[in-house]
C-alpha positions in Angstrom: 29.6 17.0 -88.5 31.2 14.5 -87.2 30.1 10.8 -86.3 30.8 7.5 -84.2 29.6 4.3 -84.3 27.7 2.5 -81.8 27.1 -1.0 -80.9 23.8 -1.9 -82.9 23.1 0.2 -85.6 23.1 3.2 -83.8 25.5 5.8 -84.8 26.1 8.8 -82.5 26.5 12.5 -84.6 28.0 15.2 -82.9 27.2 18.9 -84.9 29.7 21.6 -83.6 26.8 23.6 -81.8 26.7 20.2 -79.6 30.1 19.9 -79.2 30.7 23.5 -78.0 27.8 23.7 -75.6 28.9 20.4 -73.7 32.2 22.0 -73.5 30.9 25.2 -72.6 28.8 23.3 -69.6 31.2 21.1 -68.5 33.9 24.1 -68.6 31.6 26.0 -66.0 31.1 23.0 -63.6 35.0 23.0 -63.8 35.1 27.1 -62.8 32.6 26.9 -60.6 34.4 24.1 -58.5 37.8 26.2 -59.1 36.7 29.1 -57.8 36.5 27.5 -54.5 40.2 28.0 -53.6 39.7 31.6 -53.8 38.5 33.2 -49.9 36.6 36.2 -52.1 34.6 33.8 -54.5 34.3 31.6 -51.8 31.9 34.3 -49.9 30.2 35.8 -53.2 28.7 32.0 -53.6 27.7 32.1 -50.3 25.6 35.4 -50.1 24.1 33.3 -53.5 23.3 30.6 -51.7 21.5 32.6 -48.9 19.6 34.4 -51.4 16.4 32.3 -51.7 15.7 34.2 -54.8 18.8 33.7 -56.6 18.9 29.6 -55.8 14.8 29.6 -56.8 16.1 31.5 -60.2 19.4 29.2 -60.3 17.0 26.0 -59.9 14.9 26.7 -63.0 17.8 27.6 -65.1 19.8 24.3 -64.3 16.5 22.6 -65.3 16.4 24.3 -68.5 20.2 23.7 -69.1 19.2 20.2 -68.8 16.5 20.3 -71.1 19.3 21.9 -74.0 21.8 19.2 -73.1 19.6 16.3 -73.7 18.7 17.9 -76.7 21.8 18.3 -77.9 22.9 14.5 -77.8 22.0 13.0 -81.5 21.8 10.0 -82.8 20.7 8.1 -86.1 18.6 4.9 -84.9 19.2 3.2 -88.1 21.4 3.7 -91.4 19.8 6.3 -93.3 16.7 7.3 -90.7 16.5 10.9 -89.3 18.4 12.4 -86.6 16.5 12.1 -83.0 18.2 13.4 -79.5 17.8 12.2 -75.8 15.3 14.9 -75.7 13.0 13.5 -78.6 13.2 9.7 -76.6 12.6 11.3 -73.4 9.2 13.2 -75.3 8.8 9.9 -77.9 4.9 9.8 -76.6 4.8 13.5 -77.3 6.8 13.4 -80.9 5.2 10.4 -82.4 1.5 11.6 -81.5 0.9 13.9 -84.3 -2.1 14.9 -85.5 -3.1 16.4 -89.5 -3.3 19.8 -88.2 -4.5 22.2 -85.4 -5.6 21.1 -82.2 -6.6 22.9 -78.9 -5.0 22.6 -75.7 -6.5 19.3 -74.1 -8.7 19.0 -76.8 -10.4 15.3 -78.8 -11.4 17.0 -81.6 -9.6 19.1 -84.2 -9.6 22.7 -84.4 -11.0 23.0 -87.8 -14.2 22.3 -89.4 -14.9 19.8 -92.6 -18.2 18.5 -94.0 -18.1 14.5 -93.1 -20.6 11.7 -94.1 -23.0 10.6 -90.6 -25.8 8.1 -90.4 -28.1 11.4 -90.2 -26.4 12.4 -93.9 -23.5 14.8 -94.5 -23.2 17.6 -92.3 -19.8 20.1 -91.3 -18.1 19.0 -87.9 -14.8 18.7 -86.4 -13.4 15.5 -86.7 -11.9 13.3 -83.8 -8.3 13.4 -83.6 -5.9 10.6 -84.4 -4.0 10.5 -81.0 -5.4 12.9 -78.2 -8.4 11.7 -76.9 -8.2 8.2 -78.2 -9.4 6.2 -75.2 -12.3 8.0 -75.0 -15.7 6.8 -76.5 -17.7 9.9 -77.2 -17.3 13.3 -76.5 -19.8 13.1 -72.9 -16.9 11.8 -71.1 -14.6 14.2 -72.4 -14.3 17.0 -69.1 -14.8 14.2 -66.6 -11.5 12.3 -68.0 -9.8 15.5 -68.0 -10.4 16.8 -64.8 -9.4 13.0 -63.5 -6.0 12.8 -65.1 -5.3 16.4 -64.0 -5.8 15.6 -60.6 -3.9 12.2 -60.9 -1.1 14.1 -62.4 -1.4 16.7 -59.9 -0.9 14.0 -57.0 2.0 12.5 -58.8 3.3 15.8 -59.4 3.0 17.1 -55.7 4.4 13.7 -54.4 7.4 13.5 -56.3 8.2 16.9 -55.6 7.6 17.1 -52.1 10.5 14.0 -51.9 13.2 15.6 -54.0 12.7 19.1 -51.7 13.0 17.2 -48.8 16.1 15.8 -50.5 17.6 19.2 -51.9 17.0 20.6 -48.1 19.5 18.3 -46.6 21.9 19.0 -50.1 21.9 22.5 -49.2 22.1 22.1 -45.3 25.8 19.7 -46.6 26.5 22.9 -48.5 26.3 25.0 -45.7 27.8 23.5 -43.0 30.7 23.1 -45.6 31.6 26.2 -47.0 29.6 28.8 -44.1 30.0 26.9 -40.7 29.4 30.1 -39.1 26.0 30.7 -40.7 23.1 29.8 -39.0 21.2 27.2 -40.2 18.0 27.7 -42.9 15.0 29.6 -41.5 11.4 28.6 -42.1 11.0 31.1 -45.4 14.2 29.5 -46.9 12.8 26.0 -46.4 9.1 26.7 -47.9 10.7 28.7 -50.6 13.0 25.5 -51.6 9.7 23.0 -50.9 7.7 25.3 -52.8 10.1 25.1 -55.9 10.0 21.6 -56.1 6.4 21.4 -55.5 6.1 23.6 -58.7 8.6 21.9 -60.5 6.5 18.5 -59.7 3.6 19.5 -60.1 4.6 21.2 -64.0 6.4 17.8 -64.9 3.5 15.9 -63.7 0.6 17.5 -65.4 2.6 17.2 -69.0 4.1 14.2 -68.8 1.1 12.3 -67.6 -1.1 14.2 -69.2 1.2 14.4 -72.6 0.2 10.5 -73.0 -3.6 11.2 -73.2 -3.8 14.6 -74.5 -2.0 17.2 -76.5 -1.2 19.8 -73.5 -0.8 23.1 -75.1 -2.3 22.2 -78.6 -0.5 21.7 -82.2 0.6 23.7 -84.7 -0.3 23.9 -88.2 0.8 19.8 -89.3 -0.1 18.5 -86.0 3.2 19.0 -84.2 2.7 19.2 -80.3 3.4 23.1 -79.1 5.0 21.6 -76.3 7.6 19.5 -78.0 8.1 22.4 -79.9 8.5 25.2 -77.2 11.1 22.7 -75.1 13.4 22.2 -79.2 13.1 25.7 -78.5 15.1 26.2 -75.1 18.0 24.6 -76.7 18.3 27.4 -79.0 17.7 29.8 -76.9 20.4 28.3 -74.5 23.1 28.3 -77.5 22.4 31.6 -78.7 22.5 33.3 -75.5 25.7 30.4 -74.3 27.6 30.6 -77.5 27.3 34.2 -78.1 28.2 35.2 -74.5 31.7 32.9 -75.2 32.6 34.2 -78.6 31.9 38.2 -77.0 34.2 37.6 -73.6 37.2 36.6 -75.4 38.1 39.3 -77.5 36.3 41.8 -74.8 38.8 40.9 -72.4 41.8 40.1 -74.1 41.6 43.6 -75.8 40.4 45.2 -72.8 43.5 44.2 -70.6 45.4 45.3 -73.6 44.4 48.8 -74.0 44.1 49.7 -70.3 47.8 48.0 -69.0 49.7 49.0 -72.0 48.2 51.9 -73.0 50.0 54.0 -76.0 49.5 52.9 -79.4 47.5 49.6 -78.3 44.7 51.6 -76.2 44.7 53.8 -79.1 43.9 50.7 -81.8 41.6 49.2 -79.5 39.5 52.4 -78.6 39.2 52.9 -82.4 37.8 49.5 -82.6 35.0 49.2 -80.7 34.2 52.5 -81.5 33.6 52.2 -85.0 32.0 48.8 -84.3 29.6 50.6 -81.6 29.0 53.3 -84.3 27.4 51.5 -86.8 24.0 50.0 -86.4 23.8 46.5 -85.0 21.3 45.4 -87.2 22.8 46.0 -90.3 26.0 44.5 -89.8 24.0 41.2 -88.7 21.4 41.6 -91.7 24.6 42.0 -94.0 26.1 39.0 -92.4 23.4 36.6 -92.4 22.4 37.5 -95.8 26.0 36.3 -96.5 25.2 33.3 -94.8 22.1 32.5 -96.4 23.5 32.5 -99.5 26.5 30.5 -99.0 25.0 27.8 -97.3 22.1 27.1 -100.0 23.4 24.2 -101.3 24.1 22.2 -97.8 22.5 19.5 -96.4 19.3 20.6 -93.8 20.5 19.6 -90.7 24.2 21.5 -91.5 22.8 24.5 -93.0 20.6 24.8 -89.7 23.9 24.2 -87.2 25.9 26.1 -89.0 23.5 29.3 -89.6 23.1 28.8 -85.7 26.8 29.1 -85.6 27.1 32.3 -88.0 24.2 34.0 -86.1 25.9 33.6 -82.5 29.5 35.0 -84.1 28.0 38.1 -85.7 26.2 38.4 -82.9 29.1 38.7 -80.8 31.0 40.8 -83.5 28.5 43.1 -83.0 28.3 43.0 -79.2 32.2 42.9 -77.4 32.8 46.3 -77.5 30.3 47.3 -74.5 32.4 44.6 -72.4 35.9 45.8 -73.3 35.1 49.2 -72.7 34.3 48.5 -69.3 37.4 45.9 -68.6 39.2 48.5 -69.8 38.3 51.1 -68.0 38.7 48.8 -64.7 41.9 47.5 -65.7 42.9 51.9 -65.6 42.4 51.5 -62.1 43.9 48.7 -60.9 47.1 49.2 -62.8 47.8 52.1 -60.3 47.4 50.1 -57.3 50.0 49.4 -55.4 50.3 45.8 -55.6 50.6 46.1 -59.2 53.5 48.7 -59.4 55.4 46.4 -56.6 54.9 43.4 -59.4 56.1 45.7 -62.1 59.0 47.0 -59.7 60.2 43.4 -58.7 60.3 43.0 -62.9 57.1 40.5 -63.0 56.8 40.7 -67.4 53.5 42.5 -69.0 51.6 39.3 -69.6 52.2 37.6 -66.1 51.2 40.8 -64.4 47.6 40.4 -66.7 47.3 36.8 -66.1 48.1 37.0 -62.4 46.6 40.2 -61.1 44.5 42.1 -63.2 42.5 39.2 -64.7 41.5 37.6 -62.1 40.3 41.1 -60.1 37.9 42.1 -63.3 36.1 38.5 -63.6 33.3 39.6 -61.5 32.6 42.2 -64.1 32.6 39.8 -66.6 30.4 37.1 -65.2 28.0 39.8 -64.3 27.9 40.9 -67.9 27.3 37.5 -69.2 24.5 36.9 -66.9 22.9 40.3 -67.6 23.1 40.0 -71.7 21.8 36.2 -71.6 18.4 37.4 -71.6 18.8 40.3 -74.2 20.1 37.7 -76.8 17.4 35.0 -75.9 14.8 38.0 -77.0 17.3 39.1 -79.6 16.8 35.7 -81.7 12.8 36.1 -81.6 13.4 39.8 -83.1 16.1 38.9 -85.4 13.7 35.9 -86.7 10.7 38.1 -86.7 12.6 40.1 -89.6 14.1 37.1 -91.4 17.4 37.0 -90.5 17.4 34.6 -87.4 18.1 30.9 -87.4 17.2 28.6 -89.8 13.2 27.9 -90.8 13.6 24.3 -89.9 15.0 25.2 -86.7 13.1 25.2 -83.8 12.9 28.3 -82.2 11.1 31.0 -79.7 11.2 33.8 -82.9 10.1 30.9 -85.4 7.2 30.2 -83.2 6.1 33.8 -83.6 6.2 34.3 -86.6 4.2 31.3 -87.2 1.7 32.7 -84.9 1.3 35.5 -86.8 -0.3 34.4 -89.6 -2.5 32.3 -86.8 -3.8 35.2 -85.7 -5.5 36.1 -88.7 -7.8 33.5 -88.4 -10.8 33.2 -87.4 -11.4 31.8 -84.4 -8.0 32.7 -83.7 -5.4 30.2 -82.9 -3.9 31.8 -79.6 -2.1 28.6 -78.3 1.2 28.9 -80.1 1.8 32.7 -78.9 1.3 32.1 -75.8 3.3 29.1 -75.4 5.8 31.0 -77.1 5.6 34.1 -75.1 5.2 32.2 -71.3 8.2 29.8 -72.2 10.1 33.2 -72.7 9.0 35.0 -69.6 10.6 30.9 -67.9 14.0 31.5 -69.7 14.4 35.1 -69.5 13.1 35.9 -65.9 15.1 33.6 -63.9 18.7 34.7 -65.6 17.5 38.3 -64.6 16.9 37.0 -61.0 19.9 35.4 -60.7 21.7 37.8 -62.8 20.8 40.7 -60.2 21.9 38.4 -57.6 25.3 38.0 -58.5 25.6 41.3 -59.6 24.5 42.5 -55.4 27.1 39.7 -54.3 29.8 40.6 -56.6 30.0 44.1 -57.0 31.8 46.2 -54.4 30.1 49.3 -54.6 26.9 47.2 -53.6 28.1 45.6 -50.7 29.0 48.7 -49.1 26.9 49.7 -45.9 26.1 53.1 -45.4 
């Protein structure tokens, strides 16, 4: 963990799960703006971008990436005080409105039942709550002032998101004229779809913002902590699992991959008895034997460390577990291309091993990669709720899709049941896992070659 000094008394405190998902974001801003100077990569981005689909899927996952890097920005407001991110001041009406325990969605009263002391004697009710419904005198007024500050945040919504689609229109049109000058401009489907996203966005970030100020949106959990707040501590982890892992699985997938398949002999021989023992062994007991490791080596550490770094454990035996599907497959593409001619003329002209890698056989087998890493993003979001489902995800005091569930499983035992945590949970989910299919397909259609071809 490592710190800096601010002016004030604010100190800045960077954890290496931070650190390496800033570098991971701002190194694919960098690629993505490399990969212009390439004529093929140039064109796969531009069927993307006429995919109306793919940029609807790309929209919500650049919203969601924002969402985990404002929540990965710490700092301690005073000497000694808890650690709070941009995330927590952006949600600080959201944070600081707890109540003492369960609350319904939109709800002024709380959840449970207690025998209180009225003018009429003593009798079991539901007390008011400390925070949501607080500006409201009795409970009469209670669905008239909802209903009013869901259709004011409903207008502010729509507004604001009607503006920024105009604006993102005109952004794409700049795009366009750019990089496909020989496309025809957006038709009318394109341009709802893109006005419609907005809209939606708006109209989400309207209703719980606004709304988050008056009422508690999508309830509270057990000691009064908003779902909300809960479910968007949640994307961050889901985005550094599913980041982190994807990193720490395409290194050694492609370096041994290009390996085995150029060099062949010995080195394809080491490399195909690699990943097949790994792939021979079930997954989930090589990660239950690591994290059970983990656990009990980092006992003794202080909470926010032991959380970061059982984060960091869980993404590397995650990806321990998970590089030999990649390399088999950059393998068995690099077998190909080291027959075509272009390679053998680089070998003739006596271009070294390493340079040939670097310069021709790497940069024809990234389009299997990205479309690897966009496929499995989803699988090890859900793989963290499963993992923490059987207690050997992340942390307890980390906030997280699996912890949610299995907090909502006791919840379910109740009676009346507390529903409002599962399906928070499970919606927020279908939001981060659905779009990176979406887009994922997309890419996939755009780069693959066998799928562009017409017949």
């Amino acid at each position: 963990m490592m710190t800096l000094p601010l002016p004030g008394d604010l100190e800045l405190v960077l954890l290496p799960t931070d650190l390496l998902v800033w570098l991971i974001a701002i190194g694919g801003v960098v690629s993505f703006r490399l990969s212009f100077r390439r004529a093929f990569w140039r064109q796969a981005w531009g069927r993307i971008g006429a995919d109306g689909k793919a940029m609807f899927s790309l929209g919500w996952l650049l919203i969601l990436v924002g969402i985990a890097l404002a929540d990965s920005v710490r700092y301690r407001p005073a000497k000694g005080a808890d650690l709070r991110t941009l995330l927590d001041r952006a949600c600080v009406a959201i944070v600081q409105n707890a109540e003492e325990s369960y609350a319904s969605p939109m709800a002024m009263r709380g959840f449970t039942a207690r025998m209180t002391e009225t003018p009429e004697g003593i009798r079991q009710e539901r007390p008011r709550l400390a925070y949501s419904g607080r500006h409201i005198a009795d409970d009469e007024g209670h669905l008239a002032d909802v209903l009013k500050r869901l259709l004011i945040g409903c207008a502010l919504g729509l507004g604001f998101g009607f503006a920024v689609g105009w604006v993102a229109l005109l952004a794409i049109e700049a795009w366009r004229r750019r990089f496909m000058p020989g496309e025809q401009r957006l038709n009318r489907g394109w341009r709802f779809g893109v006005i419609g996203f907005f809209l939606m966005l708006g109209l989400f970030a309207g209703e719980t913002l606004y709304l988050g100020h008056y009422y508690h949106v999508l309830g509270t959990d057990k000691v009064g902590n908003s779902t909300l707040w809960i479910a968007l501590k949640s994307i961050r982890t889901a985005f550094v699992i599913g980041s982190l892992t994807t990193v720490f699985v395409t290194i050694p997938a492609v370096m041994f991959g290009l390996l085995a398949g150029y060099l062949r002999g010995w080195v394809d021989d080491l490399v195909q008895y690699l990943y097949t023992t790994i792939s021979s062994i079930p997954n989930i007991l090589l990660i239950s034997a690591g994290m059970l490791i983990v656990q009990t080596q980092l006992a003794e550490a202080v909470a926010d460390m032991a959380a970061d770094q059982r984060l960091m454990f869980l993404c590397l035996i995650l990806a321990a577990t998970g590089w030999a599907g990649l390399c088999r497959l950059v393998r068995g593409e690099v077998l190909k291309l080291r027959e075509i001619e272009y390679v053998q003329g680089a070998r003739a002209m006596g271009l070294g091993a390493f340079s040939i890698m670097r310069r021709h056989l790497l940069p024809n087998v990234m389009h299997i990669v990205l479309i690897n890493i966009l496929l499995s993003f989803s699988r090890l979001v859900l793989a963290e709720a499963v993992l923490a489902y059987i207690g050997i995800g992340v942390h307890p005091s980390t906030q997280s899709f699996g912890n949610m569930i299995i907090g909502a499983q006791e919840q379910l035992a109740r009676s009346p049941v507390i529903w409002w945590n599962l399906a928070t949970a499970f919606v927020f989910l279908l939001i981060v896992v659905i779009p990176a299919n979406l887009f994922g397909d997309a890419v996939r259609d755009a780069l693959d070659p066998k799928l562009r071809v017409k017949i």
